[in-house]
C-alpha positions in Angstrom: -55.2 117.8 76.3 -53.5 118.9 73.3 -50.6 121.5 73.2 -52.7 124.0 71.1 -55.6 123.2 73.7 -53.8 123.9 77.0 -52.5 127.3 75.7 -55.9 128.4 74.7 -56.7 127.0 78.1 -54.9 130.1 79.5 -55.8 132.3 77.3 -52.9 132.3 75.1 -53.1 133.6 71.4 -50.2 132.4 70.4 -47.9 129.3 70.6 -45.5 130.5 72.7 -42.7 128.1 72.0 -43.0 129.3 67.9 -40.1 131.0 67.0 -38.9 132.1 70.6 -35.6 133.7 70.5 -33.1 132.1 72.8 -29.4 132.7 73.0 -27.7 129.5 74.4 -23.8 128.3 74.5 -24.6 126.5 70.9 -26.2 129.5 69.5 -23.6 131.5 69.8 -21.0 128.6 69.5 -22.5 128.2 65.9 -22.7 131.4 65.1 -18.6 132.1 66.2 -17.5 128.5 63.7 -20.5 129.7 60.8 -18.9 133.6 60.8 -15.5 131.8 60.0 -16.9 129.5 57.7 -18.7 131.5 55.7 -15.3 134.1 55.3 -13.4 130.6 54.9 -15.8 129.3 52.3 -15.7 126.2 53.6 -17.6 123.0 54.1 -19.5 122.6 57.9 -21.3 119.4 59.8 -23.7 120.6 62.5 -24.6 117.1 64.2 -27.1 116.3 67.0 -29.9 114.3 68.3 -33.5 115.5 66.7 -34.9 118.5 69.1 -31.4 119.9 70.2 -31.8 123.2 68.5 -29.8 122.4 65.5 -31.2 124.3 62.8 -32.5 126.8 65.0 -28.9 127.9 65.5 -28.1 127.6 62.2 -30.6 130.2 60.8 -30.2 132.5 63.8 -26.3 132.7 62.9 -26.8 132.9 58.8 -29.4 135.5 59.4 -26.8 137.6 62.0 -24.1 137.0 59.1 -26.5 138.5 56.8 -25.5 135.3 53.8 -27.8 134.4 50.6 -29.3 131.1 51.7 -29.5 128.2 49.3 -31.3 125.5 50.6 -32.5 122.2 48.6 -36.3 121.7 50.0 -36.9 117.6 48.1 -38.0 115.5 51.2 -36.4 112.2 50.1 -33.0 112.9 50.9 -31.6 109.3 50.1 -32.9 110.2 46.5 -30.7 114.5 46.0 -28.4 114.1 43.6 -26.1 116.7 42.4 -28.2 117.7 39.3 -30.7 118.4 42.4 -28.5 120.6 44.3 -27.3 122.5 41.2 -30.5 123.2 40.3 -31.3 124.7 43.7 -28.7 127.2 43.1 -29.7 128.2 39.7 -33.7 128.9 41.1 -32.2 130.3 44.0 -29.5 132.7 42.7 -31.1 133.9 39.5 -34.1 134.1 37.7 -32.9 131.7 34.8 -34.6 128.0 34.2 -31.8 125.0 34.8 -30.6 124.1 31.7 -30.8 120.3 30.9 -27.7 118.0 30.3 -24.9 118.0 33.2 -22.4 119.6 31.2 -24.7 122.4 30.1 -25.9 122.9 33.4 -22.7 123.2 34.9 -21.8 126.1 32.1 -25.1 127.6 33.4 -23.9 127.4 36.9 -20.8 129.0 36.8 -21.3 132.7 36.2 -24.3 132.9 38.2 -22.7 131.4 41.1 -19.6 133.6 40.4 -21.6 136.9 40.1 -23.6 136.4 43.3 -20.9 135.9 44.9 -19.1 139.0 44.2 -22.1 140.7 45.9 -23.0 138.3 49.1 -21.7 135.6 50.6 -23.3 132.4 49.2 -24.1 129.5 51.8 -25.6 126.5 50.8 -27.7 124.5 53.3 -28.7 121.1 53.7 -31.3 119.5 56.1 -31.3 115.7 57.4 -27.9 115.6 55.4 -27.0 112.3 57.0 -29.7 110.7 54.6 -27.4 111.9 51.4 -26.1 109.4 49.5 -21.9 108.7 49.3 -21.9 109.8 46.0 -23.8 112.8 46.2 -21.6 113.8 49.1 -18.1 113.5 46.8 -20.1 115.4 44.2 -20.9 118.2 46.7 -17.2 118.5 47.2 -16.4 119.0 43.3 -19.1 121.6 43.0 -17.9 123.5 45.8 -14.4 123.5 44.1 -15.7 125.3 40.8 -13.9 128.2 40.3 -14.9 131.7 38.3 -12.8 134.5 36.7 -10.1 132.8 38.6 -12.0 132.5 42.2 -12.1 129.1 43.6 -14.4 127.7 46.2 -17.2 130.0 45.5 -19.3 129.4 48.7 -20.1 127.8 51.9 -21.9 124.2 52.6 -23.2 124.0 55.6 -24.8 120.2 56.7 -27.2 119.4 59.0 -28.0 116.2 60.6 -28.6 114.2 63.3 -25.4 111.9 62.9 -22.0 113.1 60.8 -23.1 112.8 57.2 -19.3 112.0 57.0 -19.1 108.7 59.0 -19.5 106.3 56.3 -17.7 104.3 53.4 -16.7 106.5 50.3 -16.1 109.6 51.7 -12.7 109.8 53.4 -11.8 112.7 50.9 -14.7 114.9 51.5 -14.4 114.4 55.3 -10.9 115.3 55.5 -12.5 119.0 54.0 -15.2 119.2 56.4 -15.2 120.2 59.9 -18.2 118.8 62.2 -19.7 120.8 64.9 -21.7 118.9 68.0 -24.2 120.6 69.7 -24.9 119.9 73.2 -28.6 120.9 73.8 -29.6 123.1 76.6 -27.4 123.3 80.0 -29.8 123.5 83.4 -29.6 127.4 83.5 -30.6 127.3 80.1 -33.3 125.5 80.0 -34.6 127.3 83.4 -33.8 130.4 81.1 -36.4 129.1 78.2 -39.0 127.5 80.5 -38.8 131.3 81.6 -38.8 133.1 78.8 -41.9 130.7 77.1 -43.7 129.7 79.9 -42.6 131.5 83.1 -45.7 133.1 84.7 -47.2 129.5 84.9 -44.6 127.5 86.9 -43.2 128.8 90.2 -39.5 128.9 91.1 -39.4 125.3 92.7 -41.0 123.5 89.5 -38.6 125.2 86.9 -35.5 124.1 88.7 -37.1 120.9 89.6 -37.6 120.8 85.5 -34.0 122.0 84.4 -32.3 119.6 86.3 -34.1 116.5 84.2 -32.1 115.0 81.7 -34.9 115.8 79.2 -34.5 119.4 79.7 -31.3 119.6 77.1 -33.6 119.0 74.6 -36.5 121.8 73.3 -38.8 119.1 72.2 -38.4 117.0 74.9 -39.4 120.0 77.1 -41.7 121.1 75.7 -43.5 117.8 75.4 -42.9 118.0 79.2 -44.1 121.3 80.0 -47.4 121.0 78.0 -48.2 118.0 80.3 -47.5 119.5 83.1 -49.9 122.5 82.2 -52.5 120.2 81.2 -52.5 118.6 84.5 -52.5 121.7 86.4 -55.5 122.6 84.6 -57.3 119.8 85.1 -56.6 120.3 88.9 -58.3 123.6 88.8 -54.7 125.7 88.5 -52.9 127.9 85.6 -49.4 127.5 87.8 -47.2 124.3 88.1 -45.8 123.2 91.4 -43.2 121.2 92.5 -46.2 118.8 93.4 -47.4 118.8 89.8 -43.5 117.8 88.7 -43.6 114.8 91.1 -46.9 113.7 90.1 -46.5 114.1 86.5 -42.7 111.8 87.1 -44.5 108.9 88.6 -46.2 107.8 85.6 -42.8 108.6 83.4 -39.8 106.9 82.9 -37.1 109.5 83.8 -33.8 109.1 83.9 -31.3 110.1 86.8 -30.7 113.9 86.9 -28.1 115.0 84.6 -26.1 116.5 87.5 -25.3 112.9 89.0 -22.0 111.6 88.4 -20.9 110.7 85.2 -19.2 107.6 86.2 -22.6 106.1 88.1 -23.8 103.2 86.9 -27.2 102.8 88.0 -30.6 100.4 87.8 -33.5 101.4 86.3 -35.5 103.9 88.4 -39.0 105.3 88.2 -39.5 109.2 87.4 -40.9 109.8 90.5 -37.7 107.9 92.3 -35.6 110.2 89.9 -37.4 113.3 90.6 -37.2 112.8 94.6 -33.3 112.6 94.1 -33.5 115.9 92.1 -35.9 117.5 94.8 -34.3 115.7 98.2 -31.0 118.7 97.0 -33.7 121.2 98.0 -35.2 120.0 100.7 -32.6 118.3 102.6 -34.5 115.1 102.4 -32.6 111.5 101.9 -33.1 110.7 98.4 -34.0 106.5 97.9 -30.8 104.5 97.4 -30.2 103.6 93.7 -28.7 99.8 93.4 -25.7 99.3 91.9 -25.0 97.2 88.7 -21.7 95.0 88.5 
């Protein structure tokens, strides 16, 4: 069963994971780095893995700052240039056509930049920013330098990716002028806290903490993926609520890695999800959780 097809399953109108607000330690840890950014006007990585909430907390904190977003929307990001991302700024900061010709362009840019600024903070925003090209990136950092009735640095860049846009050949320059920010995903509480908050009335207390302690838990898609699977197989055993049964059932046809409260320095074989999961539920029961073998 499909996600949409398990929720109208039981009898939900809406998607319940679609646009869920969700405070988490990297919420508000981007929010506290964005608020000084954007009075800093400076240049911001926010790195991670694809599904840890990145540009979730990104839009929660611009839209608490209150900023005027600039974002550049062309898919193929190997192929934005800076004529690309000036543009952007013109159509988003003004009802004037791009001129044509860099030098032109850049004459354009200046006042309407400058003028926006006096009135709101400007924050410009890049997605999958580790796909930008080396040159691109150094070009960033001269357009950010631009200055206006003697202002300098006229607004914020904020990238986002899922690896430092920064860690490559060519850029030393623009990485010494850009802080990076790594977000962690969701801890156990938290993700108990969104299974909750989204999905709560279907899972008793046993399967949610059985859930958060997975290491797939600390990221949304991940869990979600999870969750809907676990709904659909409660369904199709005649229930609208997940057990701890239906967690340990689901695991034996997964691989699942060992729960992210084991030790960090354990070095471990291979193990099945419903070997992993019964070393996650033996800390509840009391039971003695199969041996994991040791690799040298």
């Amino acid at each position: 069963m499909n996600k949409l097809e398990v929720f109208s399953g039981l009898g939900l109108k809406v998607d319940p994971f679609h646009k869920a607000a969700f405070d988490t330690g990297d919420s508000l840890r981007v929010r506290r780095i964005l608020t000084m950014a954007v009075e800093s006007r400076a240049m911001v990585s926010i790195v991670g893995p694809r599904g840890m909430g990145k540009s979730r907390a990104v839009s929660a904190a611009l839209n608490k700052i209150g900023s005027r977003i600039v974002m550049v929307n062309k898919s193929d990001k190997e192929r934005v240039t800076i004529s690309d991302i000036e543009q952007a700024i013109i159509l988003d900061l003004s009802d004037d056509a791009p001129k044509r010709g860099g030098e032109i362009r850049a004459r354009q840019l200046r006042p309407i930049i400058g003028a926006a600024s006096r009135k709101q903070q400007i924050v410009l925003v890049i997605e999958e920013a580790q796909r930008l090209h080396a040159a691109t990136l150094r070009s960033l950092k001269t357009l950010r330098e631009i200055s206006w009735m003697g202002e300098s640095e006229l607004f914020t860049v904020v990238l986002v990716g899922q690896s430092d846009p920064m860690n490559r050949a060519g850029v030393s320059e623009v990485r010494l002028r850009t802080d990076c920010v790594h977000v962690q995903g969701l801890t156990e509480t938290e993700a108990a806290g969104y299974v909750r908050a989204t999905l709560g009335k279907f899972f008793d207390d046993g399967a949610v903490e059985a859930l958060a302690a997975l290491p797939q838990a600390n990221n949304y898609l991940e869990l979600q993926k999870l969750l809907v699977e676990l709904l659909s197989y409660a369904l199709m055993s005649g229930r609208e609520q997940v057990i701890e049964q239906d967690v340990r059932d689901v695991a034996r046809s997964e691989s699942t890695a060992l729960p992210r409260s084991a030790k960090a320095k354990t070095v471990a074989a291979p193990v099945s999800g419903s070997d992993a999961l019964k070393g996650v539920l033996a800390r509840r029961t009391g039971a003695e959780p199969t041996p994991l073998r040791s690799v040298v």
